[in-house]
VOFI-128511 format. One record per residue (C-alpha): x, y, z; residue number from 0; residue in three letters. Coordinates in nm, 2 decimals, padded with zeros to 4 digits. Example, Ala and Ser with C-alpha at 12.3 -4.5 7.8 and 13.67 -1.06 7.14 Angstrom:
PT       X       Y       Z    i   aa
PT   01.23  -00.45   00.78    0  Ala
PT   01.37  -00.11   00.71    1  Ser
This chain:
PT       X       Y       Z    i   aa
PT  -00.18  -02.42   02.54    0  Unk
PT  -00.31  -02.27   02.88    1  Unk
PT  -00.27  -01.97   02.68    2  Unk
PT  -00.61  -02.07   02.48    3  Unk
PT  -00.86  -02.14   02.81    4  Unk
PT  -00.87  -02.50   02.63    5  Unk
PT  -01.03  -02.80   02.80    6  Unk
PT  -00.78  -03.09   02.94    7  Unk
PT  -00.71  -03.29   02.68    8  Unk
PT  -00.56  -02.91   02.48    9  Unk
PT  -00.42  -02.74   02.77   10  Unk
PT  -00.07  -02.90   02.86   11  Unk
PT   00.06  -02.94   02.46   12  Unk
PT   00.38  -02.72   02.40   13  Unk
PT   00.34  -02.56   02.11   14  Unk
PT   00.62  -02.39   01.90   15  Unk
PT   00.43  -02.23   01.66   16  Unk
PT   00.09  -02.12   01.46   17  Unk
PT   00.02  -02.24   01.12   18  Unk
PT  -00.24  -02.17   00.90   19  Unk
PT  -00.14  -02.31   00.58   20  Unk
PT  -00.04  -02.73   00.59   21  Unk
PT   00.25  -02.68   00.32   22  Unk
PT   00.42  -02.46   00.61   23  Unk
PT   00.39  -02.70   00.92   24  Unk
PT   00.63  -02.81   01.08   25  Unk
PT   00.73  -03.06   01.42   26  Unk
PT   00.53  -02.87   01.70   27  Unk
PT   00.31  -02.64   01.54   28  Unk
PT  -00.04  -02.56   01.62   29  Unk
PT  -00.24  -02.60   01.27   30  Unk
PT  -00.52  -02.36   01.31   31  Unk
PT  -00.80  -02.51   01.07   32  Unk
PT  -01.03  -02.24   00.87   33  Unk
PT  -01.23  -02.17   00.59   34  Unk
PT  -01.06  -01.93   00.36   35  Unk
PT  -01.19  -01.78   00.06   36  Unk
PT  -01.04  -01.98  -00.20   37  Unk
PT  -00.98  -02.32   00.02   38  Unk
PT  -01.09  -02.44   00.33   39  Unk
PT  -00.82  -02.55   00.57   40  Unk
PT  -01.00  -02.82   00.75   41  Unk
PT  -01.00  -03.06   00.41   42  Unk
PT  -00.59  -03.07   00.49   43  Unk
PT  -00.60  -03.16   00.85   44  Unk
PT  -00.45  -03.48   00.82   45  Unk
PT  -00.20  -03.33   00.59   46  Unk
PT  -00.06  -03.10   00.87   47  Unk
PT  -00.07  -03.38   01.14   48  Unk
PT   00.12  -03.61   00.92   49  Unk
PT   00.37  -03.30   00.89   50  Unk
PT   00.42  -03.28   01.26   51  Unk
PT   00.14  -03.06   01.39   52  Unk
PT   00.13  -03.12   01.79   53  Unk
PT  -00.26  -03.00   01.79   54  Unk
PT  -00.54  -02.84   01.59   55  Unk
PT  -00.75  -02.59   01.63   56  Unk
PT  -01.04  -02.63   01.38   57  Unk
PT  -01.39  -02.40   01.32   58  Unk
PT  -01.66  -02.66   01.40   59  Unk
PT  -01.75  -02.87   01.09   60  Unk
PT  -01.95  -03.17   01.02   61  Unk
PT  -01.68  -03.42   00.89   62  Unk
PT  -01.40  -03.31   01.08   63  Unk
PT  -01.13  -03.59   01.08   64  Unk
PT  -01.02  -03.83   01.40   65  Unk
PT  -00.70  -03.75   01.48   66  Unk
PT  -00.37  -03.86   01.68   67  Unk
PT  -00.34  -03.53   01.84   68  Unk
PT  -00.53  -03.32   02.02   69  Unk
PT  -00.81  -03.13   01.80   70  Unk
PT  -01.05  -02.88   01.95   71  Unk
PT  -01.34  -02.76   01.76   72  Unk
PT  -01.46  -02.37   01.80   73  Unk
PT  -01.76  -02.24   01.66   74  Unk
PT  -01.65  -01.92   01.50   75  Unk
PT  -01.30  -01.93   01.54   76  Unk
PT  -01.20  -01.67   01.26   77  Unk
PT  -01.38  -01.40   01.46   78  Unk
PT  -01.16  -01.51   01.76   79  Unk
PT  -00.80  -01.58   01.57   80  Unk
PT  -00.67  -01.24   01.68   81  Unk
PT  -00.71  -01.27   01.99   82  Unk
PT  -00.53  -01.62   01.99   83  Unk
PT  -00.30  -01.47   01.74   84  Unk
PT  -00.22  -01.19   01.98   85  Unk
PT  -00.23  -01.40   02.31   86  Unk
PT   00.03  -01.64   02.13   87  Unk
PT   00.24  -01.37   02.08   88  Unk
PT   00.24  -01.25   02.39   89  Unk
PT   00.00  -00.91   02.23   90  Unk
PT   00.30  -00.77   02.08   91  Unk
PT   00.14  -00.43   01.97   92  Unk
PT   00.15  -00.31   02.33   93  Unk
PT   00.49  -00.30   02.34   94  Unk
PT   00.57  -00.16   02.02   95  Unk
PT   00.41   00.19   01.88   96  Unk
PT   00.24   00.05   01.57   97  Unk
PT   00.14   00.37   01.28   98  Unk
PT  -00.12   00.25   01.04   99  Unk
PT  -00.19   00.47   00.73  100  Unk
PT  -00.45   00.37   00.53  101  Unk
PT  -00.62   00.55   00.15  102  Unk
PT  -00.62   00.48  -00.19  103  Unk
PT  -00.28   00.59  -00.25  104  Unk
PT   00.00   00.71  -00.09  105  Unk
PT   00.02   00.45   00.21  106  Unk
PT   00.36   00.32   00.08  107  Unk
PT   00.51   00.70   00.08  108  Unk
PT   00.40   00.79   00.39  109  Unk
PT   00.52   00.42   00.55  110  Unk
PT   00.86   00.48   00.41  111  Unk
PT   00.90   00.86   00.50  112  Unk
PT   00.80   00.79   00.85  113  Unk
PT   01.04   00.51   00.88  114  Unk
PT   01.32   00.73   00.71  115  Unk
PT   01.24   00.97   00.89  116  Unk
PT   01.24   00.80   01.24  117  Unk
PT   01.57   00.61   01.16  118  Unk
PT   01.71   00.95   01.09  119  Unk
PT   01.54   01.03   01.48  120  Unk
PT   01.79   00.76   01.64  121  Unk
PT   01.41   00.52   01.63  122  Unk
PT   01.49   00.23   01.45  123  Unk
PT   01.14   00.14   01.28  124  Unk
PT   00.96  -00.19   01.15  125  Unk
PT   00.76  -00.13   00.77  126  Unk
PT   00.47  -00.36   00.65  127  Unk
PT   00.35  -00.31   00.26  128  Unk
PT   00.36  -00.26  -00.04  129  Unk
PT   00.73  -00.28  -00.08  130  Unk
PT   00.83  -00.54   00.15  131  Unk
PT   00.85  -00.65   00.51  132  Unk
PT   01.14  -00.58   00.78  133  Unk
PT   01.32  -00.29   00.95  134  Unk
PT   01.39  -00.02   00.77  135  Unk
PT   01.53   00.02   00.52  136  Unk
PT   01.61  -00.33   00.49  137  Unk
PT   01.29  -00.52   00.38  138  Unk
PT   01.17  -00.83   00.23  139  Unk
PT   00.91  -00.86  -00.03  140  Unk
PT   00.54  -00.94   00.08  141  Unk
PT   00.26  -01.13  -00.11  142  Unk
PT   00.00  -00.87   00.03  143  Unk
PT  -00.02  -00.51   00.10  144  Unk
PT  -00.17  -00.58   00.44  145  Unk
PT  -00.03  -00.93   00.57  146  Unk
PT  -00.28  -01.22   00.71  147  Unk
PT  -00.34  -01.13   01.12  148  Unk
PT  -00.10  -01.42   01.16  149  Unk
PT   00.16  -01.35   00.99  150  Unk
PT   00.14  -00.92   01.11  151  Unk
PT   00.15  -01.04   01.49  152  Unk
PT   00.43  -01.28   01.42  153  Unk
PT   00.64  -00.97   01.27  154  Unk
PT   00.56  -00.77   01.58  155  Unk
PT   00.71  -01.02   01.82  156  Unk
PT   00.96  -00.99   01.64  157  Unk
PT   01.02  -00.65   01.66  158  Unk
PT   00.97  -00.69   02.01  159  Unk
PT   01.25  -00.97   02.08  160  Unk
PT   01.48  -00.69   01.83  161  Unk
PT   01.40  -00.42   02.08  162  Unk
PT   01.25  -00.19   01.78  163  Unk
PT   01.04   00.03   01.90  164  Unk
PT   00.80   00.17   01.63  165  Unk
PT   00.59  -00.01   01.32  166  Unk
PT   00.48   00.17   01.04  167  Unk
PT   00.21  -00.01   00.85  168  Unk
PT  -00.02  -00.04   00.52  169  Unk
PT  -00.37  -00.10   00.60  170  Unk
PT  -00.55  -00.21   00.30  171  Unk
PT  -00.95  -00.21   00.27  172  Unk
PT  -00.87  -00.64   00.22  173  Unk
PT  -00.68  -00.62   00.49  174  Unk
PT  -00.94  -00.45   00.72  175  Unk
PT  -01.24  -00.61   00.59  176  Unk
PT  -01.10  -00.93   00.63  177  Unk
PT  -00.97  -00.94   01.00  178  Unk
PT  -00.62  -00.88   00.93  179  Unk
PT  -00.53  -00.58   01.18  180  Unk
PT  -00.80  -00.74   01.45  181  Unk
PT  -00.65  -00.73   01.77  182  Unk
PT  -00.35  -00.45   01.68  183  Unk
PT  -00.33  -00.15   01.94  184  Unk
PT  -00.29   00.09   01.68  185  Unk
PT  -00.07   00.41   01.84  186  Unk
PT  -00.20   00.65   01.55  187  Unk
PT  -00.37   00.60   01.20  188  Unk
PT  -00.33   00.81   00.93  189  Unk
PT  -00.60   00.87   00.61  190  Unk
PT  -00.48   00.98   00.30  191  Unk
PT  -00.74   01.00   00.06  192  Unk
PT  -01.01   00.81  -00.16  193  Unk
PT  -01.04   00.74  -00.52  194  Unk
PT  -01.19   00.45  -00.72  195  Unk
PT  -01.00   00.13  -00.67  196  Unk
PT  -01.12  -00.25  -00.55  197  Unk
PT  -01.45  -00.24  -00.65  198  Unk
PT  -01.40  -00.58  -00.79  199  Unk
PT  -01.39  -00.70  -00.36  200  Unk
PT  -01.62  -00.38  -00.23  201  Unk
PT  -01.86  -00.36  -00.49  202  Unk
PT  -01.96   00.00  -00.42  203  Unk
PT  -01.81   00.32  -00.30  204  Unk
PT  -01.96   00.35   00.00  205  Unk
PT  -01.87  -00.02   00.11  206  Unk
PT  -01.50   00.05   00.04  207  Unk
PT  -01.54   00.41   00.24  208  Unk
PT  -01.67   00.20   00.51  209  Unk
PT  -01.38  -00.09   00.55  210  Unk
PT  -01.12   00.22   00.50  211  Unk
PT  -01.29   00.37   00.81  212  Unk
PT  -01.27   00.06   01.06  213  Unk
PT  -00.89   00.17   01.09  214  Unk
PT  -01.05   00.43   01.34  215  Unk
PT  -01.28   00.18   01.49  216  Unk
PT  -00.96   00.04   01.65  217  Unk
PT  -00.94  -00.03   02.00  218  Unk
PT  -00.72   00.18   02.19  219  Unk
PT  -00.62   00.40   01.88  220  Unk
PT  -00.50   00.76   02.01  221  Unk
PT  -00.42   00.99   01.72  222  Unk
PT  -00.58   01.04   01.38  223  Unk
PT  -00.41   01.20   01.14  224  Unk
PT  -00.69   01.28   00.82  225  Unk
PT  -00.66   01.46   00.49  226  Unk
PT  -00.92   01.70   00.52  227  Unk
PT  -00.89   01.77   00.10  228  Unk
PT  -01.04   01.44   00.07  229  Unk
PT  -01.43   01.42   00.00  230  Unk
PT  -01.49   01.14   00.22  231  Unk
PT  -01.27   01.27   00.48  232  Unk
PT  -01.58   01.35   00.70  233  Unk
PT  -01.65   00.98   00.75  234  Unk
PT  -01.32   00.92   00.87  235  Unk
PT  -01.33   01.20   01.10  236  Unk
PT  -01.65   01.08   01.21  237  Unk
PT  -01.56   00.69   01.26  238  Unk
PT  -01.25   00.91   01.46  239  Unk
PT  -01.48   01.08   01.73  240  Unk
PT  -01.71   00.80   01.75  241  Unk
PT  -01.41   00.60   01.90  242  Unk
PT  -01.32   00.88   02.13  243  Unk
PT  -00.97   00.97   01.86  244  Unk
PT  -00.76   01.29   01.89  245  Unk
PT  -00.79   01.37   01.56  246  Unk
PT  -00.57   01.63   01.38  247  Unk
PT  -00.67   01.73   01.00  248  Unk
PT  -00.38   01.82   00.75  249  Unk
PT  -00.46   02.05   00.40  250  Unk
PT  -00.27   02.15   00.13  251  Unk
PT  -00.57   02.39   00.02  252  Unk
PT  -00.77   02.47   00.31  253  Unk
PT  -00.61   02.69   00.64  254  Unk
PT  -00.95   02.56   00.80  255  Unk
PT  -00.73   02.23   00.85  256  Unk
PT  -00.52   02.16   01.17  257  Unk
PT  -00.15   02.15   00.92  258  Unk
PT  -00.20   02.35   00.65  259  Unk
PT   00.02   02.54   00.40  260  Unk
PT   00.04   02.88   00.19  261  Unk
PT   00.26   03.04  -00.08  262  Unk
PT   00.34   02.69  -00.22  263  Unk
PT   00.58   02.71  -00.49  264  Unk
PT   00.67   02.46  -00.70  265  Unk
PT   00.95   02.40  -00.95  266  Unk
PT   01.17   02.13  -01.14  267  Unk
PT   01.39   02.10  -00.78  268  Unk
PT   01.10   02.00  -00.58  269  Unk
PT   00.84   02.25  -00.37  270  Unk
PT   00.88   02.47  -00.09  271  Unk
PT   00.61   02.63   00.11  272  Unk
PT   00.52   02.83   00.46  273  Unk
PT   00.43   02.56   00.67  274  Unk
PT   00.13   02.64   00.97  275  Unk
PT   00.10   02.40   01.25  276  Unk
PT  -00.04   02.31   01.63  277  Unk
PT   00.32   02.28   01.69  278  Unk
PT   00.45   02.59   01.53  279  Unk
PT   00.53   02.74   01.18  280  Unk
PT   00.80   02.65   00.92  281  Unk
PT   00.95   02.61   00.60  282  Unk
PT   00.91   02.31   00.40  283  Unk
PT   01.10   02.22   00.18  284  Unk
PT   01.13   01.91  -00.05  285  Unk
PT   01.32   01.77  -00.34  286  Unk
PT   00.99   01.55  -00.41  287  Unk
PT   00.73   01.59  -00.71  288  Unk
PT   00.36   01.70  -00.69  289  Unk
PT   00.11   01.81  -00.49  290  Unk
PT  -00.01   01.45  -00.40  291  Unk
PT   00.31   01.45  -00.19  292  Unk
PT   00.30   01.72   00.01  293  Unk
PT  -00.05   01.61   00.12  294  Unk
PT   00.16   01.26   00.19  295  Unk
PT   00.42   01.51   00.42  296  Unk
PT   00.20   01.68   00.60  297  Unk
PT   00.01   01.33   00.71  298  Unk
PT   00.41   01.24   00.85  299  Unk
PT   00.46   01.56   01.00  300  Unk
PT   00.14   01.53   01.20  301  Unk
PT   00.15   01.18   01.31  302  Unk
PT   00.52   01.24   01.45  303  Unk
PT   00.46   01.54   01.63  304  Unk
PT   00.18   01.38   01.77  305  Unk
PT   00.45   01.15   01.88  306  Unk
PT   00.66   01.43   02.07  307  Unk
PT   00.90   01.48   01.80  308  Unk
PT   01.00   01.83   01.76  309  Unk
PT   00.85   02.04   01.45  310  Unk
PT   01.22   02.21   01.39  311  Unk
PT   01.39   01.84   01.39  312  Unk
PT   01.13   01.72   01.11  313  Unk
PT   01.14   02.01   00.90  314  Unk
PT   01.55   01.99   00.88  315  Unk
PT   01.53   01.61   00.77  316  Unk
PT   01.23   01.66   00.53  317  Unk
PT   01.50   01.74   00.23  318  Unk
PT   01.72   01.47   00.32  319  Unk
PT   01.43   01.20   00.21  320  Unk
PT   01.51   00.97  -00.03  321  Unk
PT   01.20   00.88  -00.26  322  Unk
PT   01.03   00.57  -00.26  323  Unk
PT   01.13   00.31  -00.49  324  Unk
PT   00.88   00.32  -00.79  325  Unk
PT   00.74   00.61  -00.69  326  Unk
PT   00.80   00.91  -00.91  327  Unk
PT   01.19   00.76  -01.02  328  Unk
PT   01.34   00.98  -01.24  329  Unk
PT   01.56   00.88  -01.55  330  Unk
PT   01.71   01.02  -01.87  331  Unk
PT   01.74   01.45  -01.90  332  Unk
PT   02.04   01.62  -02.02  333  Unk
PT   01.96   01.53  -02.43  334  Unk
PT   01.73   01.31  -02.35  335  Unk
PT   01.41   01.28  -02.25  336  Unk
PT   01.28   01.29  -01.85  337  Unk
PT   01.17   00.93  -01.80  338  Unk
PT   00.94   00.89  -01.49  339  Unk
PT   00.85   00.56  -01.34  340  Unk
PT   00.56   00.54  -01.12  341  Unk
PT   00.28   00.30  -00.93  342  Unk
PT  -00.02   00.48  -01.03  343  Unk
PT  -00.28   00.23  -01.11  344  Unk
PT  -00.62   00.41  -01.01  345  Unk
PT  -00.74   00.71  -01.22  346  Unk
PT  -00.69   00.91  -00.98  347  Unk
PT  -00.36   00.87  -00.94  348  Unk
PT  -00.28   00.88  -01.30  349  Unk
PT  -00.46   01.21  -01.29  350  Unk
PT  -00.23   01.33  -00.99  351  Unk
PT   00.13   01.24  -01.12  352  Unk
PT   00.04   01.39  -01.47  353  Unk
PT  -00.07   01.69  -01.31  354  Unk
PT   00.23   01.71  -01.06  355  Unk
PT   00.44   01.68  -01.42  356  Unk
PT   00.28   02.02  -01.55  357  Unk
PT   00.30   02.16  -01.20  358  Unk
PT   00.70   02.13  -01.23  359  Unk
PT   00.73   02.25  -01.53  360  Unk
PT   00.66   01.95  -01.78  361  Unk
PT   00.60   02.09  -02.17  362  Unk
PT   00.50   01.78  -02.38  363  Unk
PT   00.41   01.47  -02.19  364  Unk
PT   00.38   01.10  -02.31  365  Unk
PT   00.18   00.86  -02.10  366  Unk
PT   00.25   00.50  -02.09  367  Unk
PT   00.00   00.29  -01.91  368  Unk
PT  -00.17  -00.05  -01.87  369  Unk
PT  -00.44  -00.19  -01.69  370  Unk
PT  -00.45  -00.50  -01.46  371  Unk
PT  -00.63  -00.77  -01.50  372  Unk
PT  -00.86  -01.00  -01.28  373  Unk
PT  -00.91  -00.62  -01.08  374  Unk
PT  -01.21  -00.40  -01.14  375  Unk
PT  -01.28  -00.32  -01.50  376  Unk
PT  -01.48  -00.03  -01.48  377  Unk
PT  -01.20   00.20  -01.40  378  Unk
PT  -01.03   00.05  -01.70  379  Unk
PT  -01.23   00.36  -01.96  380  Unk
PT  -01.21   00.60  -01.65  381  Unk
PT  -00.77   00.55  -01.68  382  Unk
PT  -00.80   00.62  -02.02  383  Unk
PT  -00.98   00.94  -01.99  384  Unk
PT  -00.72   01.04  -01.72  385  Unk
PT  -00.43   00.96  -01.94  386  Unk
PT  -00.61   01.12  -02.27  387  Unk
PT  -00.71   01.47  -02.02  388  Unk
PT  -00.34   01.50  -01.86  389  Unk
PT  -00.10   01.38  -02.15  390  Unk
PT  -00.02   01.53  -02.50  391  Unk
PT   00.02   01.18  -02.60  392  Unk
PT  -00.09   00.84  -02.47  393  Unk
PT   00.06   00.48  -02.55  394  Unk
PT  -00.15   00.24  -02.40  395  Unk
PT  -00.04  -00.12  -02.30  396  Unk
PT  -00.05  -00.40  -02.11  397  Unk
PT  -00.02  -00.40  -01.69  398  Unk
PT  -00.01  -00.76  -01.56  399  Unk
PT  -00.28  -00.91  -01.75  400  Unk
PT  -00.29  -01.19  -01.47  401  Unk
PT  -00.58  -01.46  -01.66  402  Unk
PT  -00.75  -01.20  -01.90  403  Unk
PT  -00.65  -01.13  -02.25  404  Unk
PT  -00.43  -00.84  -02.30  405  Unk
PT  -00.61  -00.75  -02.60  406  Unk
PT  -00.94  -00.76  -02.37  407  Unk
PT  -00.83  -00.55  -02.15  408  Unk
PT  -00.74  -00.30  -02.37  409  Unk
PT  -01.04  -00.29  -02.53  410  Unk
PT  -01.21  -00.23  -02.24  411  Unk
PT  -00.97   00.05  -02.16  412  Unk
PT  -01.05   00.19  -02.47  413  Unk
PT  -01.44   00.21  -02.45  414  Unk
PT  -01.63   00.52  -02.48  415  Unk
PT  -01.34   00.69  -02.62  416  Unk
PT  -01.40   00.95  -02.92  417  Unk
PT  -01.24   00.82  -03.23  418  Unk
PT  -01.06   01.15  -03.27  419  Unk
PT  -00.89   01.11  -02.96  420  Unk
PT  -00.79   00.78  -03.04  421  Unk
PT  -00.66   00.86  -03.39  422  Unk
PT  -00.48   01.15  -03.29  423  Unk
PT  -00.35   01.11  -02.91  424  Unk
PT  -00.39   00.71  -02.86  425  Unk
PT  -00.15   00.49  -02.96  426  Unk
PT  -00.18   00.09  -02.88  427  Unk
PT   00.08  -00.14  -02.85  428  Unk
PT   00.04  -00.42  -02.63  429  Unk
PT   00.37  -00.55  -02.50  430  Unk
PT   00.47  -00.32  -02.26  431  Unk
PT   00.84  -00.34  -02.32  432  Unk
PT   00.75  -00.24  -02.67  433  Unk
PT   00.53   00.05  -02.55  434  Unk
PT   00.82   00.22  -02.34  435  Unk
PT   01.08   00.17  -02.61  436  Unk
PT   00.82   00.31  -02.85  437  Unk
PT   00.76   00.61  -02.62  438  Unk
PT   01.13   00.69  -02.61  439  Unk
PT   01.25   00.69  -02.94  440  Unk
PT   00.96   00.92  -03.03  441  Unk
PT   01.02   01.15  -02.79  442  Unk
PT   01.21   01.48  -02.81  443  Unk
PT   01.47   01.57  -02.55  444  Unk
PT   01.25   01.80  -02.39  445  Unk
PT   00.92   01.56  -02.31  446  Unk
PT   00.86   01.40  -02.01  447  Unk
PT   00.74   01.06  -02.02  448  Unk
PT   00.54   00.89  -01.80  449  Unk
PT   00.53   00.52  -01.74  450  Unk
PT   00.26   00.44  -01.48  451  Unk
PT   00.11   00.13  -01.31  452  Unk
PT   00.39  -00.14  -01.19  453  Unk
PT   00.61   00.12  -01.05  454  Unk
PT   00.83  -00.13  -00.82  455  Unk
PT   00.72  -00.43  -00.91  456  Unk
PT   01.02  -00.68  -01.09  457  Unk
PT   00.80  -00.91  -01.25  458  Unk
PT   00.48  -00.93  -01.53  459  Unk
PT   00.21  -01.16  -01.44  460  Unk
PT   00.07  -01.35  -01.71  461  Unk
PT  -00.16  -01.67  -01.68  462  Unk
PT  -00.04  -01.72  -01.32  463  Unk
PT   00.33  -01.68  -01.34  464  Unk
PT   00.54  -01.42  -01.26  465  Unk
PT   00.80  -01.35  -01.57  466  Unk
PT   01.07  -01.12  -01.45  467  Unk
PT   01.00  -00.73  -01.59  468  Unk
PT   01.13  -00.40  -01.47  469  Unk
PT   00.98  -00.07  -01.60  470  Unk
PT   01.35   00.07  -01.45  471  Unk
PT   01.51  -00.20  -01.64  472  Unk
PT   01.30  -00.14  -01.95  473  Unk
PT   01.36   00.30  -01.98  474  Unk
PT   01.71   00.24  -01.92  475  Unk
PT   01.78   00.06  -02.18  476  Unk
PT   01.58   00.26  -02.40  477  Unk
PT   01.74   00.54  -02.34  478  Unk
PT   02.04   00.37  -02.39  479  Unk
PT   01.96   00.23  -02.74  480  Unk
PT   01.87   00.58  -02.82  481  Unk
PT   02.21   00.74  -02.69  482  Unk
PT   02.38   00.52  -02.93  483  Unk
PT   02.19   00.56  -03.21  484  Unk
């Protein structure tokens, strides 16, 4: 471990790997001992020697145990696990070009459209999120949006040993807060925007403003890429300049903005509008929905040209993008109703993707939502009012309740709401596979119907397990029941 500057007794051990959870150890792994929030990994030191750990490295405790193998104690050794994370690794982020795009929403859609789009750029391209880990496309599921510091350097190296030269990454607020990114040279970071979400962790606003902004903290970061529609976009821009950051801004309502657009049309086919750049002017055009993502493509088109990728090259592959799974998925039309699946789980969102269904031309629209629980309950009213203000009609269910009553949860969802609105828009019912059959048998073949909140997800968490749901699963077969009635 010469690698670590440890004293003697540390130095010469050959490690094969770094382990931060016991259960995982394994005949020559370093056990690195910390507090967590919900455990403290010094209470299972034993544990991981008894498993095979060749050392441990421990944050400096009172009763830490006598061991057979080496243990060194370090007095705040959280604040320095990315540096021995990174070190490890052999610092694996300066030898691939690592994007991270943080925001509220849209990280996953911006992720996946730069890796499609730089796999369609002969650049094969590492993703970490929401929708899995891997090389694109091909991508394993992930516990967290933003991985432990660990587990993100590990993935690196292993880009590196692949010879991949690009990583497009979520950063959560968690994730930032937290340490999770420490010690990542971030190529470029991109901000998309800034809505009420989390609050439950951060508290306030401002405190979840300020964890989105130590993105642009990052050492060595070159480019930012912000969305200058956003209110707190100046804070970004600010964290950007105070770190010495090329910034670029990107607007799909402001020409004051670095990218910007005009004479944006919209349709049931997708958008298409004049496009105005550093790099030149254009075209775009897009088979995608709503307004929310051409903010999303003009974040991608800015953070690969600030990569040296031609303008004319992006602008002839935009059309070609596939969308993102749960995201905006489209099922039923042609005598039946228009059944779209999507993520949204903030009001904001919800208030985005209902609009971006009257945008394309959407005439009556049903909205079939939840709320999740163990998460921040005051936007559960604030959803409501979203649903209620952008839908003719509004089923409201359940989300993944995780430990909270369903019926709870709704109630609180249902708080503050006028009685006529209720009576005459609201309707409840609380299993969710219920809801969206409900929602399509009602509906008439003209609606739209919206069914928001889980978007990708295959399961439905419910006292701490994970019972296998799809909301894809569920509208198909309600609109198949329906077909054969």
């Amino acid at each position: 471990m010469e690698w670590l500057d440890l004293p003697p007794v540390a130095a010469d051990v050959a490690v094969r790997d770094l382990v931060l959870d016991s259960r995982k150890v394994t005949a020559g792994d370093l056990f690195l001992a910390l507090p967590g929030l919900s455990s403290d990994g010094r209470q299972y030191i034993e544990q991981a020697v008894a498993a095979g750990a060749c050392a441990v490295l421990a944050e400096t405790g009172d009763a830490l145990p006598v061991t057979t193998v080496p243990l060194v104690a370090v007095t705040n050794l959280k604040d320095q696990l990315s540096g021995v994370v990174s070190r490890f690794y052999r610092n694996p982020s300066e030898h691939v070009k690592v994007i991270g795009v943080t925001g509220t929403n849209g990280k996953s859609s911006c992720c996946h459209f730069i890796a499609q789009l730089l796999s369609r750029l002969d650049a094969s391209c590492g993703v970490m999120g929401t929708l899995g880990n891997g090389v694109f496309p091909d991508l394993v599921p992930a516990g967290n949006t933003t991985s432990d510091n660990l587990s993100v350097q590990r993935f690196m190296a292993g880009l590196v040993d692949k010879s991949v030269p690009w990583l497009t990454m979520e950063v959560s607020s968690h994730g930032l807060h937290q340490g999770r990114v420490s010690g990542i040279a971030f190529n470029a970071a991109v901000y998309t925007n800034l809505s009420r979400d989390h609050l439950d962790y951060h508290h306030t606003m401002e405190a979840y403003a300020a964890a989105k902004a130590e993105l642009f903290h990052s050492s060595g970061l070159q480019h930012a890429v912000i969305n200058f529609d956003d209110a707190w976009a100046d804070l970004m821009l600010n964290a950007a300049a105070e770190n010495q950051v090329n910034c670029t801004t990107c607007s799909v309502s402001s020409d004051k903005a670095d990218i910007h657009l005009s004479d944006i049309v919209f349709s049931p086919e997708g958008m298409v509008a004049n496009l105005h750049t550093p790099w030149g002017e254009g075209r775009l055009s897009t088979a995608l929905l709503g307004k929310f993502n051409l903010s999303n493509l003009l974040s991608v088109i800015g953070v690969l040209c600030l990569q040296g990728f031609a303008l004319d090259r992006i602008l002839a592959l935009i059309p070609e993008l596939d969308n993102v799974p749960g995201r905006l998925e489209t099922l039923g039309g042609t005598a039946q109703p228009t059944v779209v699946v999507d993520y949204a789980h903030t009001p904001d969102a919800l208030r985005s993707v209902l609009g971006a269904l009257r945008d394309h031309g959407g005439q009556t629209v049903t909205c079939v939502f939840g709320c999740g629980g163990d998460r921040d309950s005051g936007k559960r009213p604030l959803m409501t009012e979203a649903a209620l203000a952008g839908a003719d009609r509004v089923v409201l269910t359940s989300d993944n309740p995780r430990t909270e009553d369903p019926l709870k949860i709704i109630e609180d969802a249902m708080a503050g709401i006028p009685t006529e609105l209720r009576d005459h828009k609201l309707k409840v019912v609380p299993d969710r596979a219920e809801a969206i059959a409900a929602a399509v048998a009602e509906a008439g073949n003209d609606d739209i119907i919206l069914v928001a909140g889980k978007g990708h997800e295959d399961y439905q968490e419910i006292h701490g397990i994970r019972y296998p749901f799809s909301d894809m699963r569920e509208v198909r077969q309600a609109l198949d029941r329906r077909a054969a009635s």
